[in-house]
C-alpha positions as CSV (number, residue, x, y, z in Angstrom):
1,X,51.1,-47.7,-158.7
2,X,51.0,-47.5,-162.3
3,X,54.2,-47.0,-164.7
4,X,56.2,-45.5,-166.4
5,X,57.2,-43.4,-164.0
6,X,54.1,-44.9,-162.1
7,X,54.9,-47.0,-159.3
8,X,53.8,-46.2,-155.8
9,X,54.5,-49.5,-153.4
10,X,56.5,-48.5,-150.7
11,X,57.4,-49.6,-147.3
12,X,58.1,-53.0,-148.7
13,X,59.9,-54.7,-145.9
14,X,63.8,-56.5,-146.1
15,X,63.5,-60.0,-147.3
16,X,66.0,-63.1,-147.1
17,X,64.1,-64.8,-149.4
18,X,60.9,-65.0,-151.6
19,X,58.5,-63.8,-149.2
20,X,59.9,-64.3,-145.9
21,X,60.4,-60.9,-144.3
22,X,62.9,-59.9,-141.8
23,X,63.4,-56.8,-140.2
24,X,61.0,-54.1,-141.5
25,X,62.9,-51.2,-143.3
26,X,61.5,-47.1,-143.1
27,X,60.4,-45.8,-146.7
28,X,60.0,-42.1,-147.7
29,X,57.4,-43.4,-150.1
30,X,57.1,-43.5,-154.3
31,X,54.5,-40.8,-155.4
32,X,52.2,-41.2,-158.6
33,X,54.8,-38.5,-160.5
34,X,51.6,-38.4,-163.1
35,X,48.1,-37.9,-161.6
36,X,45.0,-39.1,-163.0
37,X,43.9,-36.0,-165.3
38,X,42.0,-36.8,-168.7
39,X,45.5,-36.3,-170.4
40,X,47.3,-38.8,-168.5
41,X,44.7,-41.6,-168.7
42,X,45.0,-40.9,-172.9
43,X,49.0,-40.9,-171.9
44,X,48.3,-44.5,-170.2
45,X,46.0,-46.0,-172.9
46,X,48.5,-45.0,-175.8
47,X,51.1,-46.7,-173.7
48,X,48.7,-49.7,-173.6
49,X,48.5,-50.0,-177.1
50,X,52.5,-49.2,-178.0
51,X,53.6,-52.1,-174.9
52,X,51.1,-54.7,-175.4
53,X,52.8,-57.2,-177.7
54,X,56.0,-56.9,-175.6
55,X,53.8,-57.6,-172.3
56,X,51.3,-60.3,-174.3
57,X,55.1,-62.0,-175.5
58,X,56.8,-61.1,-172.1
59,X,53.7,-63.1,-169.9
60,X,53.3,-66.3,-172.3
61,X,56.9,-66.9,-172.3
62,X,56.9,-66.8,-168.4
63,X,54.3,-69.9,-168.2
64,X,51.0,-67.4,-167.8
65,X,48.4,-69.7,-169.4
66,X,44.4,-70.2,-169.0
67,X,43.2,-71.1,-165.9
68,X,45.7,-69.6,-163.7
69,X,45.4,-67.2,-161.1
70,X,47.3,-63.9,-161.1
71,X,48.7,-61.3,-159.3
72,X,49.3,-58.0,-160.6
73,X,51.4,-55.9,-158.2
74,X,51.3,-52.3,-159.0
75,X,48.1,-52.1,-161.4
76,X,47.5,-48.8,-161.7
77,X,44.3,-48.4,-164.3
78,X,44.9,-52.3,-164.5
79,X,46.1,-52.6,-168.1
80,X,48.4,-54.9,-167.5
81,X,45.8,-57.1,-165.5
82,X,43.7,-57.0,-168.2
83,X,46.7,-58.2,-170.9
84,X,46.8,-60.9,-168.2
85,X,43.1,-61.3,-168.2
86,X,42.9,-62.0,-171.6
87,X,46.2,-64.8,-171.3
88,X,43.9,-66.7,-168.5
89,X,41.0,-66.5,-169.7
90,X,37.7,-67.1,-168.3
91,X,38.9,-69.7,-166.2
92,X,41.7,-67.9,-164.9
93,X,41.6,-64.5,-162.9
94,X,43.6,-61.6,-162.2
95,X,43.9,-59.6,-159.2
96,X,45.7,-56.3,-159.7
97,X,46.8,-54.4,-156.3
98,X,47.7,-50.5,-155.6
99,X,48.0,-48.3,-153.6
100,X,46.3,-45.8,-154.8
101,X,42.3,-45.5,-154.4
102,X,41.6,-43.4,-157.4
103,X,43.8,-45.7,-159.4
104,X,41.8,-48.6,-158.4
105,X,38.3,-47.2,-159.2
106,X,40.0,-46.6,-163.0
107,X,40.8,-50.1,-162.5
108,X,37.5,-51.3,-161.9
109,X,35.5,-49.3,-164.1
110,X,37.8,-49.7,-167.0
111,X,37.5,-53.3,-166.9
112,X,33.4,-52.9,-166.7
113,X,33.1,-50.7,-169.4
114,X,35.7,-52.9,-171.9
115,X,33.7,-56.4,-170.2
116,X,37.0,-57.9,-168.6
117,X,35.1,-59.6,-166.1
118,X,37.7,-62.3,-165.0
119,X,39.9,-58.7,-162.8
120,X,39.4,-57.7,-159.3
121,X,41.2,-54.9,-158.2
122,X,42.3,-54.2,-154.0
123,X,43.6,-50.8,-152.8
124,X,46.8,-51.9,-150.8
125,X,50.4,-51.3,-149.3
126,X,52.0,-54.3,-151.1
127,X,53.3,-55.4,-147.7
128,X,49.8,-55.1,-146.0
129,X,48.2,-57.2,-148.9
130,X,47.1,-60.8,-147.6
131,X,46.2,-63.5,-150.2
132,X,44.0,-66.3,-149.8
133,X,45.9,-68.7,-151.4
134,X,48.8,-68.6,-153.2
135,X,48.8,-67.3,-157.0
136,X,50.0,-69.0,-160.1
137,X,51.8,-66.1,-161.4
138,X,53.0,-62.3,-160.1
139,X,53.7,-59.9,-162.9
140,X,54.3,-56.4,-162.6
141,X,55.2,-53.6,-165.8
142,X,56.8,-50.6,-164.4
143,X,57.0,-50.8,-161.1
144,X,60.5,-51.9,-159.4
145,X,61.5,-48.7,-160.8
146,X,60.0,-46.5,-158.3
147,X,61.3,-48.7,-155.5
148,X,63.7,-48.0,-152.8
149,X,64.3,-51.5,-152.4
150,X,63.4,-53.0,-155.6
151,X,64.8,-56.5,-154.7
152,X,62.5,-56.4,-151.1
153,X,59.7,-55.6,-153.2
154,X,59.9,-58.2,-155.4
155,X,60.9,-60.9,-152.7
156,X,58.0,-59.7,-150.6
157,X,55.4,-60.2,-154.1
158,X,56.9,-62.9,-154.5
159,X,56.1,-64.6,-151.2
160,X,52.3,-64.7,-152.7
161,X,53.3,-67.3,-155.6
162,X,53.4,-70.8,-155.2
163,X,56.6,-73.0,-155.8
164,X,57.0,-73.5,-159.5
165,X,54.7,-70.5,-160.0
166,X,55.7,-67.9,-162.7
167,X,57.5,-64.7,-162.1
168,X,57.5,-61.8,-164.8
169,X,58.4,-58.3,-164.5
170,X,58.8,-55.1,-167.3
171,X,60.8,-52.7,-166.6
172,X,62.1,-49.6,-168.5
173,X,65.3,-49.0,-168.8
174,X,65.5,-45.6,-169.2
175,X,69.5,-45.1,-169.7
176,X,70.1,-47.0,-172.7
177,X,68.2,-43.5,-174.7
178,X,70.2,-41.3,-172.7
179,X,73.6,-43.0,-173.5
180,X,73.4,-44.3,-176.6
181,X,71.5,-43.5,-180.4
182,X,67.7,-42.7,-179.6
183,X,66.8,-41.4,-183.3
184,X,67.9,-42.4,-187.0
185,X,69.2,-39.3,-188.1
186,X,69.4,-37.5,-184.8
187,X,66.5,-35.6,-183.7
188,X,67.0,-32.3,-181.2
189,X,64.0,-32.1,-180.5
190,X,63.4,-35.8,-179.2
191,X,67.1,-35.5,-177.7
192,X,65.5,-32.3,-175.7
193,X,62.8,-34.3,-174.4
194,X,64.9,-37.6,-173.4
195,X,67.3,-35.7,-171.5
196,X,64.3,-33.6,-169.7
197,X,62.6,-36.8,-168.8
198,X,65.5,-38.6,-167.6
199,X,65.7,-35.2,-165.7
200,X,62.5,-35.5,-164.2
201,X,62.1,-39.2,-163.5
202,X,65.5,-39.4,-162.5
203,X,64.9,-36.3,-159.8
204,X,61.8,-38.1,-158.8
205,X,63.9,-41.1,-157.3
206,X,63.5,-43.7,-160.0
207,X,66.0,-46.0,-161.2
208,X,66.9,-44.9,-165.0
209,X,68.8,-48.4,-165.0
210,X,66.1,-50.4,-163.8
211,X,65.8,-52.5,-166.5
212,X,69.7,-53.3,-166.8
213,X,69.3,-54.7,-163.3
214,X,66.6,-56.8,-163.4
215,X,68.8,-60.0,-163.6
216,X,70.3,-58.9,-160.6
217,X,67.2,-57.8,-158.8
218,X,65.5,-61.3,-159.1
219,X,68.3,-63.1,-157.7
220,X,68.7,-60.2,-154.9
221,X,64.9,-61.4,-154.4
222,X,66.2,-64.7,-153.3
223,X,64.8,-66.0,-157.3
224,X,66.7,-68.2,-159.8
225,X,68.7,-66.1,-162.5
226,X,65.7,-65.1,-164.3
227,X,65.3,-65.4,-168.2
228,X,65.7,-62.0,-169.9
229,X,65.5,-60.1,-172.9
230,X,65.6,-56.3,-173.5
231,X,63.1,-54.8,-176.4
232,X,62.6,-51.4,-178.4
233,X,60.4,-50.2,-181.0
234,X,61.0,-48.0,-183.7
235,X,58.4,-45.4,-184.4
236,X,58.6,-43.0,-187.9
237,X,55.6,-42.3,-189.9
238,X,52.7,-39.5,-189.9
239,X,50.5,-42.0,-187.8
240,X,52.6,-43.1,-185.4
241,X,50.6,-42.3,-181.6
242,X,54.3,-42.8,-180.1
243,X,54.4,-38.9,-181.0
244,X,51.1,-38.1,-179.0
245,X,52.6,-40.7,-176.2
246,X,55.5,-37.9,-175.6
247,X,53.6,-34.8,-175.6
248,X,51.2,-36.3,-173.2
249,X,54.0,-37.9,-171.2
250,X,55.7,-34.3,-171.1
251,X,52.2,-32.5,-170.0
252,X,52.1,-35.2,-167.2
253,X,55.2,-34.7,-166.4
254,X,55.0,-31.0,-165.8
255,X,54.4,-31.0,-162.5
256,X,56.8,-32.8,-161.3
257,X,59.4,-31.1,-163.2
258,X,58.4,-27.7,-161.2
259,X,58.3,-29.5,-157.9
260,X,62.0,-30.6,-158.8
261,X,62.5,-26.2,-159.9
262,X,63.3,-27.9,-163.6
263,X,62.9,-25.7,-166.2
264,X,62.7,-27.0,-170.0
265,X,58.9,-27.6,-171.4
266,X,56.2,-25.4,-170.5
267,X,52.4,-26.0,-170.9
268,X,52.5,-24.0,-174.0
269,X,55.3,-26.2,-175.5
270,X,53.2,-29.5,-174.4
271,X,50.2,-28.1,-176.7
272,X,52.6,-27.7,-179.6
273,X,55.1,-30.9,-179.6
274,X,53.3,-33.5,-181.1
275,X,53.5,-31.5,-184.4
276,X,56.6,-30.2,-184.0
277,X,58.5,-33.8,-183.1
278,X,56.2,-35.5,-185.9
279,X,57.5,-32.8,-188.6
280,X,61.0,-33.1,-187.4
281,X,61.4,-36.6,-188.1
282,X,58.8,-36.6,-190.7
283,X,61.1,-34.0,-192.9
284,X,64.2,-36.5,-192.3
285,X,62.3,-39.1,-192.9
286,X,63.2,-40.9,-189.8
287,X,62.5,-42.8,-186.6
288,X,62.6,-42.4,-182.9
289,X,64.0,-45.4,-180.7
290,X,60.7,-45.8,-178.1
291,X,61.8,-46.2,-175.1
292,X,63.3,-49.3,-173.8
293,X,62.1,-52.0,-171.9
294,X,63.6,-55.1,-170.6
295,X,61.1,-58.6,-169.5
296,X,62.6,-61.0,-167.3
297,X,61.0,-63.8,-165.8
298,X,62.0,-66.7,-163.8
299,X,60.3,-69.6,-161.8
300,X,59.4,-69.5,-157.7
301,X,62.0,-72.2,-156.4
């Protein structure tokens, strides 16, 4: 599981409430839409760097705090453990599951080589994974998204927290750029791309309105009405890396988009359109809208 569109928990079972599974429900699965190629993993750092405050902001104001153990569902290369990490402390600790086994050596060797001793990573089906002891918090960045049952997921994640434990999920919400303004004045060329990618993500089976339904999704979960709040950056200038982010995002994205028979970008266009977006908005002299992201988080009854 990762984000962005990099969630890969399936086969989460029905729930009627946080953690208490009913009747098991069939799952086609989430693929990783984006690989793990030397591109993707810069894709997945700059996205690091352009969501941390939001996450850092998102986690405090959930109740995350030193000391406390954590679950990160959906880890990925385990940046979002390690923004957790970094909240607990060394007296806390984070344990970030996935799915995916290459994703989890990332994970692992990441946090070795940047000294973020206080993560563990496991490779597992969310509703194989087994805790010893309940956690103090669950968060999760990306990742109900890619869910055909984002409400069982979140119930069955849930179900590892203890009462009065935090709950705090990111998700994108996609939609919001494809509806409404994404760039002050108008850019083509970035209203190319946010179509395409809706295209793609959207033919992939993710929810484009994820974010939008997070309220809903918690209390689906068998939750309280979480806390939520919907954030966006705005990104102009020569140096900002949000215009790297989309070129890489688009070469990760590639293919997917042929698997799906979607035409739109090639590998040639991917080379060129950093430049190209950064001189368009550069030569109005304007910004892009990043793309949005909602944080809700609520407390395990």
């Amino acid at each position: 599981m990762g984000k962005d569109p990099h969630g890969s928990m399936v086969g989460t079972p029905a729930m009627s409430g946080p953690g208490r599974a009913s009747t098991p429900r069939s799952s086609p699965g989430v693929r990783y839409l984006l690989g793990h190629t030397d591109h993707e993993l810069r894709r997945l750092g700059i996205q690091g760097d352009l969501y941390r405050e939001v996450t850092l902001r998102g986690f405090r104001e959930a109740g995350v705090g030193p000391g406390m153990r954590v679950l990160d569902i959906g880890c990925g290369t385990g940046d979002v453990s390690r923004v957790a990490a970094e909240i607990v402390g060394d007296s806390g600790s984070v344990l970030g599951i996935d799915r995916g086994p290459e994703a989890i050596r990332m994970a692992r060797e990441i946090s070795a080589n940047v000294g973020v001793p206080n993560t563990s990573f496991v490779v597992s089906e969310l509703e194989a994974y087994t805790s010893l002891g309940d956690f103090d918090a669950l968060v999760g960045r990306f990742i109900l998204m890619h869910q055909e049952d984002p409400a069982a997921a979140l119930s069955c994640a849930a179900g590892h927290v203890r009462s009065g434990g935090s709950v705090c999920m990111i998700e994108s919400y996609m939609n919001v750029l494809l509806t409404g303004a994404h760039s002050f004045p108008r850019s083509p060329l970035y209203d190319e791309i946010v179509r395409w990618k809706g295209q793609v993500v959207g033919g992939a089976g993710a929810d484009l309105h994820a974010g939008g339904r997070l309220r809903n999704t918690f209390i689906a979960a068998g939750l309280p009405a979480p806390t939520t709040q919907m954030h966006a950056r705005l990104e102009g200038g020569a140096d900002s890396p949000y215009f790297e982010y989309i070129a890489q995002s688009v070469r990760s994205m590639l293919p997917e988009a042929a698997r799906q028979g979607l035409g739109g970008f090639t590998e040639s266009d991917a080379d060129s359109l950093e430049q190209r977006l950064r001189s368009e908005v550069m030569t109005s002299d304007g910004v892009l809208v990043a793309w949005p992201v909602v944080v809700a988080h609520a407390r395990v009854p």
